[in-house]
DRENDOKE-796285 format. One record per residue (C-alpha): x, y, z. Coordinates in pm, 1 decimal. Layout:
<rs>
px:X, py:Y, pz:Z $
...
</rs>
This chain:
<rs>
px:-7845.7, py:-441.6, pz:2479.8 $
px:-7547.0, py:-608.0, pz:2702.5 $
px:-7266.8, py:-564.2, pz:2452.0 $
px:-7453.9, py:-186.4, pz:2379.5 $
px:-7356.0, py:-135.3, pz:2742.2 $
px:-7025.3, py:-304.8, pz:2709.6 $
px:-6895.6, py:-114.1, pz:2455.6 $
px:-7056.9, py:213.0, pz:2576.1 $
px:-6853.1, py:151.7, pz:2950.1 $
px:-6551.3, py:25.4, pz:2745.3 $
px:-6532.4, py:355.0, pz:2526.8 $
px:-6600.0, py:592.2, pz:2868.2 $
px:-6324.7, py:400.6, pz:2997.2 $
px:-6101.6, py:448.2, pz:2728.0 $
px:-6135.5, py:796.6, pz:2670.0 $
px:-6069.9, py:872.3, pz:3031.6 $
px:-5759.4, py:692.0, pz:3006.8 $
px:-5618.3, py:818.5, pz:2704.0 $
px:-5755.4, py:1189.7, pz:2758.8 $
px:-5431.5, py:1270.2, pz:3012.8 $
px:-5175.8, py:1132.2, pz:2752.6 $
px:-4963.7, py:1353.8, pz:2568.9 $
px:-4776.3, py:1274.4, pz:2259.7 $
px:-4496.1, py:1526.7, pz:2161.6 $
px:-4432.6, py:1531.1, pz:1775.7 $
px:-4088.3, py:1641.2, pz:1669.1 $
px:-4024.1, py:1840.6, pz:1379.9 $
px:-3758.0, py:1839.7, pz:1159.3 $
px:-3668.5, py:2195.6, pz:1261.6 $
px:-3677.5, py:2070.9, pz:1665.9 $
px:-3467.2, py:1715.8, pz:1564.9 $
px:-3186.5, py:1947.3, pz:1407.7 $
px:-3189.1, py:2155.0, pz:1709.2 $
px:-3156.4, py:1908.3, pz:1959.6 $
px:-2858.4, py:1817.4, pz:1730.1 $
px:-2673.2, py:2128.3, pz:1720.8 $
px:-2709.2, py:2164.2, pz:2073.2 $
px:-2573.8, py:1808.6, pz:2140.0 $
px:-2303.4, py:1899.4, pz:1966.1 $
px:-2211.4, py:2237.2, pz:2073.1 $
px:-2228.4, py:2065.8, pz:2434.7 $
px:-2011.7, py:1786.8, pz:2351.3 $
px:-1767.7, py:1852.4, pz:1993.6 $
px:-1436.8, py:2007.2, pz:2058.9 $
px:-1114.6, py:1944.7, pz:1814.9 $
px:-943.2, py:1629.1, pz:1866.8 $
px:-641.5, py:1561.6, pz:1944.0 $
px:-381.7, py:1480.5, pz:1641.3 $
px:-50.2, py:1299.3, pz:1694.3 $
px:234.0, py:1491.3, pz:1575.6 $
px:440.8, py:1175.4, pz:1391.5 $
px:714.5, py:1033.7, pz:1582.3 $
px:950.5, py:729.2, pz:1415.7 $
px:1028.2, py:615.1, pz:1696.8 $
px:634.8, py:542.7, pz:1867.6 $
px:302.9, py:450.5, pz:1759.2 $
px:79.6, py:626.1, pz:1873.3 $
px:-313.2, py:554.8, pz:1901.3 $
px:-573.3, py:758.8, pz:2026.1 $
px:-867.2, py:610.3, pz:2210.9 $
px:-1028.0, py:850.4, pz:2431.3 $
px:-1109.7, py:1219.6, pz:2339.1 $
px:-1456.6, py:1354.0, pz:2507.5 $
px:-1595.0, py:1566.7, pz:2752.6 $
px:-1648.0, py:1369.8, pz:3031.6 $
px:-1939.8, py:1602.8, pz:3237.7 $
px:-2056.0, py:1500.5, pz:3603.7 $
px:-2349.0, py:1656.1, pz:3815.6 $
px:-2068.9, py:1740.4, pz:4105.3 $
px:-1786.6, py:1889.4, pz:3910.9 $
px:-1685.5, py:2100.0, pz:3566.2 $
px:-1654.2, py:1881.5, pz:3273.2 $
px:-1349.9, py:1754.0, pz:3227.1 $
px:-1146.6, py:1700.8, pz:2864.7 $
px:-1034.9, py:1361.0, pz:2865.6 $
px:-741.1, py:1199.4, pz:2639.5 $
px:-617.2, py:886.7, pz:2620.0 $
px:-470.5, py:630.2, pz:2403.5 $
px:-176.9, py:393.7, pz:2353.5 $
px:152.0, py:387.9, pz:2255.8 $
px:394.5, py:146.0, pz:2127.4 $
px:777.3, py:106.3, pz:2098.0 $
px:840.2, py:92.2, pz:1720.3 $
px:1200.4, py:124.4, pz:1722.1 $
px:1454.4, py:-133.7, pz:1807.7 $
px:1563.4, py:21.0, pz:2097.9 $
px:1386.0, py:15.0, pz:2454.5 $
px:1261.3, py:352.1, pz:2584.6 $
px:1308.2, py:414.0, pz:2942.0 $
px:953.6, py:618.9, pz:2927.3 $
px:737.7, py:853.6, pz:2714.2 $
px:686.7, py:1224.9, pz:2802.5 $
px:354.6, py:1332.1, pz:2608.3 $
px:317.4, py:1722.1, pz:2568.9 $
px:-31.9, py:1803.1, pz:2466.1 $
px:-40.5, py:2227.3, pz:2310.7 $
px:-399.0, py:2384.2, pz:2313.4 $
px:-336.3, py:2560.5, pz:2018.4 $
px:-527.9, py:2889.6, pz:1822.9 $
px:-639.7, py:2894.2, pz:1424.1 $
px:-337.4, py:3059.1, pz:1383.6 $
px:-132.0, py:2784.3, pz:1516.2 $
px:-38.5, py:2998.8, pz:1878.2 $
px:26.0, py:2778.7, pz:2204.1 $
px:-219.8, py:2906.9, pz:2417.8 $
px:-226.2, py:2652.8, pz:2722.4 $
px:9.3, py:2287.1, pz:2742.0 $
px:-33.5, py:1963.8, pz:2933.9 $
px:194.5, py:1713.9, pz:2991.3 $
px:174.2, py:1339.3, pz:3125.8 $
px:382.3, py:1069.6, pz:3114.5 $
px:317.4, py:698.6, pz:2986.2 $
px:135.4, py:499.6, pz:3261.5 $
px:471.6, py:256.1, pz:3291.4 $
px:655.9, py:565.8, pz:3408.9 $
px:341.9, py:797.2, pz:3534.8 $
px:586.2, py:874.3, pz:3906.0 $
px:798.1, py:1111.5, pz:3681.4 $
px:547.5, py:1336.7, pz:3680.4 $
px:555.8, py:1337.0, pz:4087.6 $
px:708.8, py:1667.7, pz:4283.7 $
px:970.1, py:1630.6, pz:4570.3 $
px:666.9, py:1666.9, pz:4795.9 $
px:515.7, py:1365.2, pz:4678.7 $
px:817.0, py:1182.4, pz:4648.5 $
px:856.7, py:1236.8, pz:5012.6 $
px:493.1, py:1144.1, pz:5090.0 $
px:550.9, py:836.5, pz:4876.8 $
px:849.2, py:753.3, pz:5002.4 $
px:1003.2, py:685.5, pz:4686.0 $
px:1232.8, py:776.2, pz:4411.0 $
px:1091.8, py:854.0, pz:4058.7 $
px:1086.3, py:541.0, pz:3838.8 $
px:966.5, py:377.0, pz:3511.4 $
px:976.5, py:44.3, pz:3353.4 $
px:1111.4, py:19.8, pz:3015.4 $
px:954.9, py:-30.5, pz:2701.3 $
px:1092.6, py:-320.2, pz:2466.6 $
px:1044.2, py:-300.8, pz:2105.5 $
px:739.4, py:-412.0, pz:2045.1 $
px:541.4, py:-332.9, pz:2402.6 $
px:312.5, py:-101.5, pz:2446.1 $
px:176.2, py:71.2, pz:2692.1 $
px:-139.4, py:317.9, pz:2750.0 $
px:-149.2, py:705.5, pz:2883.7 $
px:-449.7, py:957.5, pz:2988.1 $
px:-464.7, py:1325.7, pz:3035.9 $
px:-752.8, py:1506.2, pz:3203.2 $
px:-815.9, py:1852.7, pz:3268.0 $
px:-1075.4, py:2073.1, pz:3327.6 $
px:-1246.6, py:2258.7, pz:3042.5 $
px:-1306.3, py:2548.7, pz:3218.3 $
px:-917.1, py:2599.6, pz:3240.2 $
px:-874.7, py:2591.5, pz:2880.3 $
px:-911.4, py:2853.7, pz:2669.2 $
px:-1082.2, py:2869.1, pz:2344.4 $
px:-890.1, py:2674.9, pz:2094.4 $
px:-883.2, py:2536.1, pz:1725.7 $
px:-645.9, py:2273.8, pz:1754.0 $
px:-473.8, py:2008.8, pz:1964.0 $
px:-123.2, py:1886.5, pz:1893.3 $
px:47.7, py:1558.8, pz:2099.4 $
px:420.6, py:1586.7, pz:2030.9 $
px:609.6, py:1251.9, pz:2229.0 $
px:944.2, py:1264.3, pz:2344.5 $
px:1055.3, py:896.4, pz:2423.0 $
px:1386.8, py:873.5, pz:2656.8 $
px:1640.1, py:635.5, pz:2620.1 $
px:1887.9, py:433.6, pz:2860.0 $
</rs>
């Protein structure tokens, strides 16, 4: 008669516990969903090197980076390398938001981190104190860049071009 009771209390008990559980069961139609939606949110057309002798160039960053405080931002970055046998004073990186038909319809530019000041107005140079500068690249050394801007400055586009111009002494 005990383990009658036992059981009995231990089965009341159960059912009480389990009786505010849910358990969600996905389809394959609400798994495919989820998926398209992820990437709607997050897939936009990555960034291709145009070829350049003269650099390698290596792309390691290309998201949406989103935040709860601010737009989402498009973020590129990557690395380059001197593959001529010639330093390069610095890398200017030009960056064209392009249609399906190939149209410019918005441009970024940055520099290579090593020379990231030439990017810097005379007001800056003035709050900075300073003059513009870079440090070289030898043949061989590398060095990294990053672009950000905000995605809801950019217009709709199909492609995304990096063309490098690398300056030398």
């Amino acid at each position: 008669m005990k383990k009658l009771l036992m059981t009995a209390l231990l089965l009341t008990c159960a059912s009480v516990t389990f009786a505010g559980a849910r358990v969600d069961i996905k389809t394959k139609d609400d798994a495919a969903r989820d998926a398209l939606y992820v990437k709607a949110l997050n897939d936009h057309p990555k960034t291709q090197p145009i070829g350049n002798p003269d650099l390698k160039i290596k792309i390691t960053t290309d998201s949406i980076l989103r935040s709860c405080c601010r737009p989402p931002d498009l973020v590129v970055g990557g690395r380059l390398t001197n593959a001529s046998g010639k330093p390069i004073n610095y890398v200017h990186l030009l960056f064209a938001f392009e249609d399906e038909d190939g149209k410019v319809l918005h441009a970024e530019s940055t520099y290579n981190h090593m020379a990231a000041s030439m990017a810097d107005d005379e007001e800056m140079e003035q709050l900075l104190n300073e003059k513009p500068h870079f440090t070289p690249l030898k043949p061989g050394d590398s060095d990294t860049f990053a672009m950000s801007v905000p995605v809801v400055f950019l217009p709709k586009f199909s492609k995304v071009e990096l063309f490098s111009n690398d300056t030398r002494p």
